[in-house]
C-alpha positions, 0 to 999 in steps of 0.5 A: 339557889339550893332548891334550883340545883337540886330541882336540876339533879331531879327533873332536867333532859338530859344527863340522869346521874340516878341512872349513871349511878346504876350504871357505875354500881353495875359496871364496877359492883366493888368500886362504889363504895359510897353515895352520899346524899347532898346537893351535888351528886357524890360517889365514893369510890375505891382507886383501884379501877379509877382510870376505868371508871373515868373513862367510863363517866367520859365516854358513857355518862358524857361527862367529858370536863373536868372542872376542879380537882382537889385534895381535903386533908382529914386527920384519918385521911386524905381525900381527893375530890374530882368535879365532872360536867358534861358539856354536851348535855345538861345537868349538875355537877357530878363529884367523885371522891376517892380515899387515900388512908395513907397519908404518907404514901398516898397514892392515885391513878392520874386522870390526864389521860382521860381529861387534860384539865387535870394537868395542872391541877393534879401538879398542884395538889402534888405540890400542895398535899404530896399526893401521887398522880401515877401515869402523870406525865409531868408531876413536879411542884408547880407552885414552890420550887424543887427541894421545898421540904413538905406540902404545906397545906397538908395539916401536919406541915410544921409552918415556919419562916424561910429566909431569902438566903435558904431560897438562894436569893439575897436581901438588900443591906437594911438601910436600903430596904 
């Protein structure tokens, strides 16, 4: 299966990320930093001119779906990862990964206004990992309620035991449990 998407990538009609790669890097010569070799095609890319390039891999590359966004906390940093397809012609999955060092202020352009697929997902990872979306237009917790004290799937959570009465809701007697 490996070996299928990679003959993909190399050999179908259609979207060519060899050339959109080229395209980004002359586009936005300081915005690539990075290209990973793998089986999904991957770039680096600094957050500055993130909605600009989006709306470039949208508009030119026709890569007009956002399929799954996510965070990976790394203990140097926090990476948020975008997958893109295009629905209009073939080919693999197109990952654009951007790195936040500042796990404590960590910051990203949304990218709703480019794919309305990352409504949700962005809220999750806001709720889940504590990283920003600017230019959301609705980013509260999805998940956990509001005042819940961290993001838990961040490493550094300290994971603890909530009791019913801390989330406003009471047990019944023990007897009737």
């Amino acid at each position: 299966m490996c070996e299928d998407r990679r003959v993909v990538r190399q050999g179908a009609e259609g979207v060519s990320h060899d050339s959109t790669l080229a395209d980004l890097q002359a586009a936005f010569p300081d915005q690539v930093v990075e290209h990973p070799q793998g089986l999904d095609f991957t770039v680096v890319v600094l957050p500055d001119r993130l909605r600009e390039l989006f709306l470039h891999l949208r508009d030119k590359a026709k890569l007009n779906y956002l399929s799954n966004l996510t965070v990976v906390d790394r203990p140097e940093r926090f990476e948020v990862v975008y997958h893109l397809y295009s629905t209009i012609e073939p080919g693999p999955v197109f990952v654009v990964k951007v790195y936040l060092p500042d796990r404590e202020s960590a910051h990203v352009p949304s990218a709703v206004p480019v794919w309305q697929s990352a409504y949700y997902q962005e809220r999750e990872a806001f709720d889940m990992f504590g990283v920003v979306f600017d230019g959301h237009p609705g980013l509260t917790r999805l998940l956990l309620w509001e005042g819940f004290p961290g993001h838990p799937l961040r490493k550094d959570f300290v994971n603890r035991t909530y009791s019913f009465d801390e989330m406003g809701q009471t047990l019944p007697p023990e007897d009737q449990r």
